[in-house]
C-alpha positions in Angstrom: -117.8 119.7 49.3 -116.4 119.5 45.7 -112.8 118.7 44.7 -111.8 119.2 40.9 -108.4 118.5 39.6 -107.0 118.2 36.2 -103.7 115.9 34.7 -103.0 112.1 34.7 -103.4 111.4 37.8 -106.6 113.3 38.7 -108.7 110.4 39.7 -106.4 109.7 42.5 -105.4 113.0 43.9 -109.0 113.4 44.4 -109.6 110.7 46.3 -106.5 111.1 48.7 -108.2 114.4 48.6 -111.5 113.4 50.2 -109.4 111.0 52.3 -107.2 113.6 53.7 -110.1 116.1 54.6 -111.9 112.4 56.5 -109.0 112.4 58.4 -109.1 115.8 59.3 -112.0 115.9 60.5 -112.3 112.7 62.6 -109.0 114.3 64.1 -110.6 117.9 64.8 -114.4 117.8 64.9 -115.9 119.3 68.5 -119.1 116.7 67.1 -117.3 113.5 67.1 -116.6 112.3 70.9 -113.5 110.3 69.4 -112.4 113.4 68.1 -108.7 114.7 69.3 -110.7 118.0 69.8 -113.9 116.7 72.1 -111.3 114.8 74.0 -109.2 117.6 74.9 -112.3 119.4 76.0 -113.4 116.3 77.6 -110.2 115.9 80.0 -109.3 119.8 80.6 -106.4 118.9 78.2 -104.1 116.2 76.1 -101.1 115.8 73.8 -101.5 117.1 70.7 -101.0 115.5 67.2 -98.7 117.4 64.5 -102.0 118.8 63.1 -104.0 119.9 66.2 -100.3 121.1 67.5 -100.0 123.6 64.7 -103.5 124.6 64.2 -103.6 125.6 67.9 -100.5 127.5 67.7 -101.8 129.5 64.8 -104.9 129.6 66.7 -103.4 131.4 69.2 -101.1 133.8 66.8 -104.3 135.1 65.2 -105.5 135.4 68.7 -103.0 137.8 69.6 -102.6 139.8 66.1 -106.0 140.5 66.2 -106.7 141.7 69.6 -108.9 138.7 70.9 -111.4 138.8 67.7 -110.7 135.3 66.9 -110.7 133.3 69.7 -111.0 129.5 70.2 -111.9 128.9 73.5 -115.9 130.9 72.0 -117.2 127.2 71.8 -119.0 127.0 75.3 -121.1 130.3 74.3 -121.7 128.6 70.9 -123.2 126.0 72.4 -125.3 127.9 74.7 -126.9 129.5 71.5 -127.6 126.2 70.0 -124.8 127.2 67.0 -123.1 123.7 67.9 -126.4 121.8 68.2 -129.2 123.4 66.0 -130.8 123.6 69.4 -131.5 127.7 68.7 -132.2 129.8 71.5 -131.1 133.4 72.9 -130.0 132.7 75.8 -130.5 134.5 79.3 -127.9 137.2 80.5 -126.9 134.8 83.4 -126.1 131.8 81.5 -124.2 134.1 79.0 -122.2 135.8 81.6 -121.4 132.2 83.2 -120.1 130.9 80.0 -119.0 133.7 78.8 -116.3 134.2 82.0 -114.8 131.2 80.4 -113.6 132.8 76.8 -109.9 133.7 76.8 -107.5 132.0 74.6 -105.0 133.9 76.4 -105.2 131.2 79.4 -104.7 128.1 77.5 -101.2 126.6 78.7 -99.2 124.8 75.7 -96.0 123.0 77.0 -93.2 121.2 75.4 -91.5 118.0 76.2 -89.4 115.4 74.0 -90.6 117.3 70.7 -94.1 117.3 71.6 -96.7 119.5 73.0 -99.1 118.9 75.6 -102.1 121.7 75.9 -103.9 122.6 79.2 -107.5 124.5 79.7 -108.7 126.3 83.0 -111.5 124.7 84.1 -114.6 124.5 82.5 -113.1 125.7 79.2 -113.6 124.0 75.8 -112.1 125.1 72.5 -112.7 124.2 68.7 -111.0 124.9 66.3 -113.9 124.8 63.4 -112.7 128.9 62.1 -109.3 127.9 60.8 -109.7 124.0 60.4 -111.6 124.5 57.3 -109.1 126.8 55.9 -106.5 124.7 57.2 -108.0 121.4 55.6 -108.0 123.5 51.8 -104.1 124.3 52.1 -104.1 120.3 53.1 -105.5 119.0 50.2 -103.7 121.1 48.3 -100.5 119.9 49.0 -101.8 116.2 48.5 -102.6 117.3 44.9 -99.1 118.7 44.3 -97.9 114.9 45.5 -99.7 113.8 42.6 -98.2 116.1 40.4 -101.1 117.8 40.1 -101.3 121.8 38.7 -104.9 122.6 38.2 -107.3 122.3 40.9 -109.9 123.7 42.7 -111.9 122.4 46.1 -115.1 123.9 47.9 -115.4 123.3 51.0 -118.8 124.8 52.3 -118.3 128.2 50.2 -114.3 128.1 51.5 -112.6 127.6 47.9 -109.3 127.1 47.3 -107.4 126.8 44.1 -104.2 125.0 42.7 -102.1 127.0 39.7 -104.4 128.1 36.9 -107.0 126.5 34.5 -105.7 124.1 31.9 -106.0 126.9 29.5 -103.7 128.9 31.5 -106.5 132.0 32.4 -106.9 132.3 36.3 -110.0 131.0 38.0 -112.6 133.4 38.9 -114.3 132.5 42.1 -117.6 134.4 42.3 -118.4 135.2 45.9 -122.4 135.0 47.1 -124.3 137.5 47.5 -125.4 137.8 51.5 -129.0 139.3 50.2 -129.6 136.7 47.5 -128.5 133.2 47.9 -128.7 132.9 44.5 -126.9 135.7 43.4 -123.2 137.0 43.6 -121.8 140.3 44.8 -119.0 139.9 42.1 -115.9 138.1 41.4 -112.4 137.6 41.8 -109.5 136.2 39.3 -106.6 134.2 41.0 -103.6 131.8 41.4 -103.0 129.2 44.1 -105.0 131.2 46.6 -107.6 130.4 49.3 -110.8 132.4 49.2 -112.7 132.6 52.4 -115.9 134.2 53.3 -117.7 134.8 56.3 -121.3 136.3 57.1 -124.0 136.1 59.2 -126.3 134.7 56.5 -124.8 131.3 56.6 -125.4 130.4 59.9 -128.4 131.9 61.2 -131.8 132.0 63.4 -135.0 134.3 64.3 -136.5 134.6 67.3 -139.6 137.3 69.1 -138.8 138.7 65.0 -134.8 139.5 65.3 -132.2 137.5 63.3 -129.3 135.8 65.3 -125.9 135.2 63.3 -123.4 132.7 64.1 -120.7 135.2 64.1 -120.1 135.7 67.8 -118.1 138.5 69.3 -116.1 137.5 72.4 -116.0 140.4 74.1 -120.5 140.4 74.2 -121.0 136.9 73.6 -123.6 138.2 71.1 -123.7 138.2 67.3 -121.4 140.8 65.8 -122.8 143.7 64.7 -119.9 146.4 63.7 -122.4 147.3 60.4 -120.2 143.9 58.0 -122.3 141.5 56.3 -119.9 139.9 54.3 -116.1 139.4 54.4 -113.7 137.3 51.6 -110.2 136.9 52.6 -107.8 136.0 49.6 -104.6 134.4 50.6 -102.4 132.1 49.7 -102.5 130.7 53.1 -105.9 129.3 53.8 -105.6 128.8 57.3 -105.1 132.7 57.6 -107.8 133.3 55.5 -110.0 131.4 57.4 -109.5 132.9 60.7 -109.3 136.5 59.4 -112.7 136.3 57.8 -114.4 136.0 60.8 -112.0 138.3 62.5 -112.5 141.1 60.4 -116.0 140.6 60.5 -116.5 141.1 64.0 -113.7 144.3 64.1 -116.1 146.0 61.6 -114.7 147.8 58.6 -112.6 150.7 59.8 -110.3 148.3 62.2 -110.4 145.7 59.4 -109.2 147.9 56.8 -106.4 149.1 59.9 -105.5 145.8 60.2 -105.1 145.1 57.0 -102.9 147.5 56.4 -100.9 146.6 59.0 -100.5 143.0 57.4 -101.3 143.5 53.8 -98.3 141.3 52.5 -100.4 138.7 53.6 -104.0 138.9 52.6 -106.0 140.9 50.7 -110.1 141.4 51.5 -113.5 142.7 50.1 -115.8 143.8 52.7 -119.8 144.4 52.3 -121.0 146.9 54.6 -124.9 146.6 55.6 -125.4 149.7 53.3 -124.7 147.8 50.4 -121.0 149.3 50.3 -117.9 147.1 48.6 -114.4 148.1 49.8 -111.7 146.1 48.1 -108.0 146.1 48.9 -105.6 147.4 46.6 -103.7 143.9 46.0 -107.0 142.2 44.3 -109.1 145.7 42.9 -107.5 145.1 39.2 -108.8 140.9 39.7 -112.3 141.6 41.0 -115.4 142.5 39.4 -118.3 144.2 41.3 -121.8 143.4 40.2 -123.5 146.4 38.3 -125.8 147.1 41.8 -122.5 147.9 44.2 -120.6 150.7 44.8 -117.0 149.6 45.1 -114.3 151.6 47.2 -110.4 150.7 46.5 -108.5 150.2 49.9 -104.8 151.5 49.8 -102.4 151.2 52.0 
């Protein structure tokens, strides 16, 4: 992770920064058994801390706005790929079925009781919450930078950026986005404001096995590695916890529902897809701030 910032007080933002995104992650990592998270899944259930409270509720919005595609209670069938673990393997079509009988965030149970929630799981169900906490721990960060009146930044967080206001110069940032076919290369570019920008593919997280390529990306509804013909997919929202969740989303939809469901909710993202025949479709709200490189053909999304 890299966190930049720019003013007086830089030095400091930035380490309440990195502080902020420690605590974050000792609160929501599935790895650490301490975690809020692992205890949850530990004990079928818990009360939930202002963060974990809101991240599942938004959890469970993007749930239901996109039809199941991003669901948190995937983590079992993550593990039983070795995604969680490194422990790579595909696994048999009984232990998939077994685990995969226990995906729907539809049956978590979130209660209420003197201003605070309390969450239950069915049996045998475990959740995380690592496809928005990222997003979510940007947008967090950000905010401590504003308390230290900063008005330039910018933070990576494993190729999730996020950035505060505009350079010191006053020009926008360009984030470059990576290339899924050349690690070292980049697909193009994109010019922006305090936004989040958040990509997902299948070459991040990957493994190959009898000569086929496994992805991380896992659709609920197989309990296999998506394959709707995406390779790539930035989100660019102001809200990083969105952005987060809809980039694996969209992924697994494939392009013609993600470009339906963005226009459906295009006051509140904007996205640039790859398709796996080298095909760039960008959504009208960021075509005039992002710039192809010379190899891709680039298709403008309206509404």
């Amino acid at each position: 992770m890299t966190l930049t910032a720019y003013g007086d007080n830089a030095q400091e933002a930035v380490e309440a920064g990195i502080a902020e995104i420690q605590r974050l992650d000792d609160l929501l990592s599935t790895g650490k058994e301490t975690s809020e998270v692992a205890q949850i899944n530990a004990n079928g259930g818990g009360v939930l801390s202002e963060d974990t409270d809101y991240l599942v509720k938004r959890a469970l919005d993007i749930y239901q706005s996109t039809n199941g595609a991003f669901d948190i209670s995937i983590y079992p069938v993550m593990q039983l790929w070795g995604f969680t673990t490194g422990n790579f393997a595909v696994p048999s079509e009984s232990d998939l079925s077994a685990k995969l009988a226990l995906v729907d965030a539809g049956k978590i149970t979130l209660s209420e009781e003197n201003g605070q929630t309390s969450i239950s799981l069915p049996e045998g169900m475990e959740i995380d919450l690592g496809g928005i906490a990222k997003g979510y721990t940007s947008g967090r960060v950000m905010e401590v930078m504003k308390s230290y009146g900063i008005k330039s930044a910018v933070i990576n967080l494993g190729g999730k950026a996020h950035v505060l206001g505009n350079k010191t110069d006053g020009s926008q940032w360009k984030v470059v986005i990576q290339d899924p076919e050349d690690e070292n290369g980049y697909l193009g570019g994109v010019n922006v404001t305090d936004k989040a920008i958040i990509t997902s593919g299948g070459y991040e997280r990957y493994f190959e096995q009898d000569g086929k390529t496994y992805h991380h990306i896992i659709d609920p509804t197989t309990g296999y590695p998506a394959e709707k013909g995406l390779i790539s997919v930035t989100i660019v929202s102001e809200d990083g916890t969105l952005a987060d969740g809809l980039s694996t989303s969209l992924f697994i939809m494939g392009k013609d529902k993600a470009i339906e469901f963005w226009k459906k909710h295009s006051d509140e993202f904007d996205t640039i897809l790859m398709t796996d025949d080298d095909k760039l479709y960008v959504t009208a709200g960021i075509s005039d701030a992002f710039t192809a490189e010379d190899d891709y053909e680039v298709e403008i999304v309206n509404k």
